[in-house]
C-alpha positions as CSV (number, residue, x, y, z in Angstrom):
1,X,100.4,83.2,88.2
2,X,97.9,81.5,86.2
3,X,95.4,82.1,89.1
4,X,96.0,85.6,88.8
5,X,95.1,86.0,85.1
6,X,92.1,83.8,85.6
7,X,91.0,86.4,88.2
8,X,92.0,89.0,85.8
9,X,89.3,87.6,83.3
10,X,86.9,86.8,85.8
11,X,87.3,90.4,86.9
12,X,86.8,92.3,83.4
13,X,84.3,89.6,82.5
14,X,81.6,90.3,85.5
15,X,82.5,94.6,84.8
16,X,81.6,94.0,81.4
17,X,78.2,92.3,82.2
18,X,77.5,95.0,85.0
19,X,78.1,97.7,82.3
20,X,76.0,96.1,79.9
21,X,73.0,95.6,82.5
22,X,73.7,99.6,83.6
23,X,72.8,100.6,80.4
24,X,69.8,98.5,79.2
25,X,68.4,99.6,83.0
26,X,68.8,103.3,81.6
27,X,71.8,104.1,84.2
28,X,74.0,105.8,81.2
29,X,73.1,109.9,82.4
30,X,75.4,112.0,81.3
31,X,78.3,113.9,83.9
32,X,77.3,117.1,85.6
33,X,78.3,119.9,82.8
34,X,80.3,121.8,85.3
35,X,81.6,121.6,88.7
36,X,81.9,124.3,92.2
37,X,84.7,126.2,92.6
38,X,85.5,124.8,95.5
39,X,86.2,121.5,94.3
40,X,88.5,122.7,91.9
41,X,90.5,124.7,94.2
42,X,90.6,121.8,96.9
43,X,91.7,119.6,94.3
44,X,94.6,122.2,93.4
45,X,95.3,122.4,97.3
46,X,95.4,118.2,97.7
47,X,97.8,118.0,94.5
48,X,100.1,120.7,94.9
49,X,100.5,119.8,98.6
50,X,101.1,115.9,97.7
51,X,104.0,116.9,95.5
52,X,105.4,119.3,98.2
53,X,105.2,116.4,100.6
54,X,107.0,113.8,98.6
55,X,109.9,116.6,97.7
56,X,110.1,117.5,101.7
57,X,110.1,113.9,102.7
58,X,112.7,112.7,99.6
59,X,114.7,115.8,101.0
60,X,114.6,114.3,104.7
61,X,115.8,110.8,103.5
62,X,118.4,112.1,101.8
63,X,119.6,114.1,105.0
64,X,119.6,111.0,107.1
65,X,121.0,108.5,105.1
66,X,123.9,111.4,104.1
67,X,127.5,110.2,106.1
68,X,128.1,113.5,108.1
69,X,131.0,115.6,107.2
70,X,133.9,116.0,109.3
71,X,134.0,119.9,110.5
72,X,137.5,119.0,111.7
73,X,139.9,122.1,110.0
């Protein structure tokens, strides 16, 4: 555990120094004001399809792991 943290610190310590050299090299441009359509609308397509994918396959586990009901009458 304590190796972890260490990395942890190492880790923010070498972003911070990158950061800092980014912007004294002049690297700091501001974003792109706006953005294509077509991003947008993939992006809508990737997210709404990720969420219907995790319902569908939550649904399909549950299926399977359901103990089948006896149809005897």
């Amino acid at each position: 555990m304590r190796s972890f943290f260490s990395g942890i610190v190492l880790f923010l310590v070498y972003c911070s120094a990158y950061a800092q050299r980014a912007m004294d090299e002049g690297v700091n441009a501001a974003p792109a004001d706006t953005v294509d359509v077509i991003w947008v609308v993939l992006f809508g397509v990737v997210f709404v399809g990720m969420i219907a994918g995790f319902f569908w396959y939550m649904w399909i586990n549950d299926r399977k792991h359901k103990p089948e009901e006896s149809k005897t009458n």
